[in-house]
C-alpha positions as CSV (number, residue, x, y, z in Angstrom):
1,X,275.0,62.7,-176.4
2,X,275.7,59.5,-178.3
3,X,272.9,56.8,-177.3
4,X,275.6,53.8,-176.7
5,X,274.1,53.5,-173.3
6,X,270.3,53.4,-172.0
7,X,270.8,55.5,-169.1
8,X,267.6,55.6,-166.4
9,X,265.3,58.4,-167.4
10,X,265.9,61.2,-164.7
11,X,269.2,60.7,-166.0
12,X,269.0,60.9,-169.6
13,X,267.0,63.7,-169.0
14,X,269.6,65.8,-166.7
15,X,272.4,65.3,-169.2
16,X,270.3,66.8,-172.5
17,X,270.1,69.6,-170.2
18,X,273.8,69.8,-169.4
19,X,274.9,69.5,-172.7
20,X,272.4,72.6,-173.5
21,X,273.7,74.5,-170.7
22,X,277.3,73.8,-171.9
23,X,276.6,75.6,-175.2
24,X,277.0,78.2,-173.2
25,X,280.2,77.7,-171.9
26,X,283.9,79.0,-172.9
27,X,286.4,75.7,-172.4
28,X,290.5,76.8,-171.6
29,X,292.3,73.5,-171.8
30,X,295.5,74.0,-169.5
31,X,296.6,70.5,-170.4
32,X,295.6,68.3,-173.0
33,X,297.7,65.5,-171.9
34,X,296.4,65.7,-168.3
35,X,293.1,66.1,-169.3
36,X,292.8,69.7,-167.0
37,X,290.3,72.6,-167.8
38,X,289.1,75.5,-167.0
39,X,285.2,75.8,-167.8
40,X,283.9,79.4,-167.4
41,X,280.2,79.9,-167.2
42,X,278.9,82.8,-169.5
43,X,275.2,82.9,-168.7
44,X,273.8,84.8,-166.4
45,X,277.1,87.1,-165.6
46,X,276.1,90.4,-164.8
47,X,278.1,93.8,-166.0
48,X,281.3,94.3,-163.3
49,X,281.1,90.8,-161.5
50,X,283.3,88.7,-163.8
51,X,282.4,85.1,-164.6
52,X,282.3,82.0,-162.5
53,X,284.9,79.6,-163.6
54,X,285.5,76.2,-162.3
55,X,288.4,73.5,-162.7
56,X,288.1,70.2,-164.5
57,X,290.2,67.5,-163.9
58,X,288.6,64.7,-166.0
59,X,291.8,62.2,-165.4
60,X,291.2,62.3,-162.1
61,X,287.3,62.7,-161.8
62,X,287.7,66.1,-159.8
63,X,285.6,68.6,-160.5
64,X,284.8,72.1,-158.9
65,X,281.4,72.4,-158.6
66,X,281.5,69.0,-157.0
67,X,278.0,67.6,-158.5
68,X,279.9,65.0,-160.1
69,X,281.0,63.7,-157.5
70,X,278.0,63.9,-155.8
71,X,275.8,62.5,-158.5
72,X,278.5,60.3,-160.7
73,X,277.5,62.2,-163.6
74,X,278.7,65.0,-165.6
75,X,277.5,68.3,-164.6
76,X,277.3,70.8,-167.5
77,X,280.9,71.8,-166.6
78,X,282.1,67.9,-167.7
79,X,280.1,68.2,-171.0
80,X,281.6,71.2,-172.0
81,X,285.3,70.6,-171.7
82,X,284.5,67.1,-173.0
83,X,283.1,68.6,-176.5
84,X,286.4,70.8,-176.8
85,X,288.4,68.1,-176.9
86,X,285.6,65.3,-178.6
87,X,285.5,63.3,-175.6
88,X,282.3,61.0,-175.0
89,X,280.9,62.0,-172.2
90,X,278.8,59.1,-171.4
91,X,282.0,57.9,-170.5
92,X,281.8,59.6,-167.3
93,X,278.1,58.4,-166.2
94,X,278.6,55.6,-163.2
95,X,277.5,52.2,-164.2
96,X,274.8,52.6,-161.5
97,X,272.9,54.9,-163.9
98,X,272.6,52.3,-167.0
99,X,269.4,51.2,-167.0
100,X,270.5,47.5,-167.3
101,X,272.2,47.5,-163.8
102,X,269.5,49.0,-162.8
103,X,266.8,46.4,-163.6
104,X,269.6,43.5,-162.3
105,X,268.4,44.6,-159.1
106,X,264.5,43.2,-159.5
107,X,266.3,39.8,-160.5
108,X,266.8,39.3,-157.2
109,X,264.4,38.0,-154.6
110,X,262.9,40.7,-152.0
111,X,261.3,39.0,-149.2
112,X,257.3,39.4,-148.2
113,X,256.5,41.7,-145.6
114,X,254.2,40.1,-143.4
115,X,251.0,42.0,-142.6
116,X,252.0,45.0,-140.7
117,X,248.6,44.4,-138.1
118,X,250.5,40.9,-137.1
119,X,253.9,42.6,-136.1
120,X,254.8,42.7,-132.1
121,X,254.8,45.4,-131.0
122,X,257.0,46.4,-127.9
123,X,255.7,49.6,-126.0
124,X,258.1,51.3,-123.6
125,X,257.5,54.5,-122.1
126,X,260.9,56.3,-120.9
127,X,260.2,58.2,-117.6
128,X,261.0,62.2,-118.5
129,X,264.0,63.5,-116.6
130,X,261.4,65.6,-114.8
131,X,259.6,63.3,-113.2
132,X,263.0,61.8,-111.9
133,X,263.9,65.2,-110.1
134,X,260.8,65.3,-107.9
């Protein structure tokens, strides 16, 4: 991974770890132009269950494992058909995740909590749909 970005650290640390796992990894590239893979994991397979394999779609940020879009950042799938074709992945990490953004949110004012003792506090008991029936 190229360090252009600072990315936060749970981050930075997930995507060393993709890129290892994607050693690992054979890449098909259906179409260059369209930017469509098929990543096929080759760890862990076990003699007479074939492979898991998974579609990329990098144009179109669809992936089919579906971390990415869950996490907006490359799962080890991303990372692998992005260093067949000398892609930089980093790329495809959401802004949210660069530590600069990140710190732009303490620039702005939180409010003070007052003292949790000095809150009202509103009691209500609900009757129990028992005690109605009687």
């Amino acid at each position: 991974m190229e360090a252009s970005h600072v990315f936060v650290e749970d981050v930075r640390d997930e995507m060393v770890a993709n890129c290892r796992m994607a050693r690992s990894m054979n890449v098909e590239i259906y179409s260059r132009r369209h930017e469509t893979f098929c990543v096929i994991e080759t760890i862990g397979c076990r003699p007479g269950i074939p492979p898991r394999s998974y579609g990329v779609d990098l144009r179109n940020r669809q992936y089919d494992c579906r971390r990415f879009q869950t996490l907006h950042y490359p799962c080890a799938h991303v990372v692998a058909a992005c260093a067949k074709v000398n892609l930089n992945v980093e790329q495809f990490v959401n802004d949210v995740y660069i530590l600069e953004c990140t710190l732009r949110v303490w620039e702005n004012e939180f409010p003070v909590l007052p003292d949790l003792f000095t809150w009202e506090r509103n009691y209500h008991v609900a009757q129990s749909s028992r005690s109605s029936r009687n």
